[in-house]
N, C-alpha and C positions, 0 to 999 in steps of 0.2 A: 263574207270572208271568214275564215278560221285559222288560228293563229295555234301554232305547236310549239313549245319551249320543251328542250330536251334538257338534261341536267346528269350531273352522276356520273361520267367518264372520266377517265382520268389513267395514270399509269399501275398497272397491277401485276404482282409476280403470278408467274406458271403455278398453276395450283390452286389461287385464291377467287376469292370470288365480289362481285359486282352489280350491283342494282342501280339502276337505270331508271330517270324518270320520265315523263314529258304532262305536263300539263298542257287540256286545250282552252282556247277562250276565242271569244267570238258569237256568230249567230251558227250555234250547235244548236240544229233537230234532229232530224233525221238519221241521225248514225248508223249506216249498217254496217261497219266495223272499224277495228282500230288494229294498227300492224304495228310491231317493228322489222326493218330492214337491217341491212349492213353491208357494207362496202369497202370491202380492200383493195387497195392499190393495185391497179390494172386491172379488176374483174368487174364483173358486170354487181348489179346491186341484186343481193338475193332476200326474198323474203326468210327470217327469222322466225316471228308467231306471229300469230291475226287471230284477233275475238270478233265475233260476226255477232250482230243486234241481239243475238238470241242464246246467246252466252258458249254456242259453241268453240271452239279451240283447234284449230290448224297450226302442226308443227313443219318447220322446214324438214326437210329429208336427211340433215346433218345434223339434228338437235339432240336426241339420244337420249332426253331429261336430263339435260344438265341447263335446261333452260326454263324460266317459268314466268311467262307473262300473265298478267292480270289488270282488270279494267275496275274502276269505282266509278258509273256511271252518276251515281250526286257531285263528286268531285270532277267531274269530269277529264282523270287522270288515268293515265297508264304505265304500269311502270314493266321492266326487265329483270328478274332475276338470275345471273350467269351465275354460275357453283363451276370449280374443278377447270377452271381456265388454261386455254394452251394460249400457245402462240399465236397458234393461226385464227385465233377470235381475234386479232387484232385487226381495230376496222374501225370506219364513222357508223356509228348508228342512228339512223332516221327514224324519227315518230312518224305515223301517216295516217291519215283517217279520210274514210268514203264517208261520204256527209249530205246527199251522198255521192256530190263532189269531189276531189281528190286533193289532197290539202299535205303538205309536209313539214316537217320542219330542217333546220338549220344543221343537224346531227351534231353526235358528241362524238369525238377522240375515244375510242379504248384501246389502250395499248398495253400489250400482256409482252411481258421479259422473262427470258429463261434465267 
């Protein structure tokens, strides 16, 4: 089993910006990658960014760079950097990791205000 604690959400004005954490713990080998999601109210859950074992980088088709995820495989940590927030980034955001099982966590709250 692999355990995801996400951290870092919270309420932020239009504009600003937000970094996101998730720590993993547990029996980690195998990782072939680590995501975040997100999920607003009544939509389906979309992938954000995903670092695959081999350090490559998959952005969603909404990201634009205003997003920048990064993995510290000693710490076995991933975090989110959001920059230039609207509204409609308002959403749970889910840690996820192929392990290469499928594993998630608990998501955090961000909620962006005009």
């Amino acid at each position: 089993q692999v355990q995801l604690v996400e951290s870092g959400g919270g309420l932020v004005q239009a504009g600003g910006s937000l970094t996101l954490s998730c720590v993993a713990s547990g029996r980690i080998s195998r990782v072939a990658a680590m995501a975040w999601y997100r999920q607003a109210p009544g939509t389906q859950r979309e992938e954000v960014a995903r670092v695959f074992y081999n350090g490559r980088i998959r952005h969603g088709d909404f990201v634009r760079g205003r997003f920048t995820i990064d993995r510290d495989k000693d710490k076995n940590t991933l975090t989110l950097q959001i920059k230039n927030m609207t509204t409609e980034d308002t959403a749970v955001y889910y840690c996820y990791i192929a392990n290469p099982a499928s594993f998630w966590g608990q998501g955090t709250q961000v909620t962006v205000y005009a």
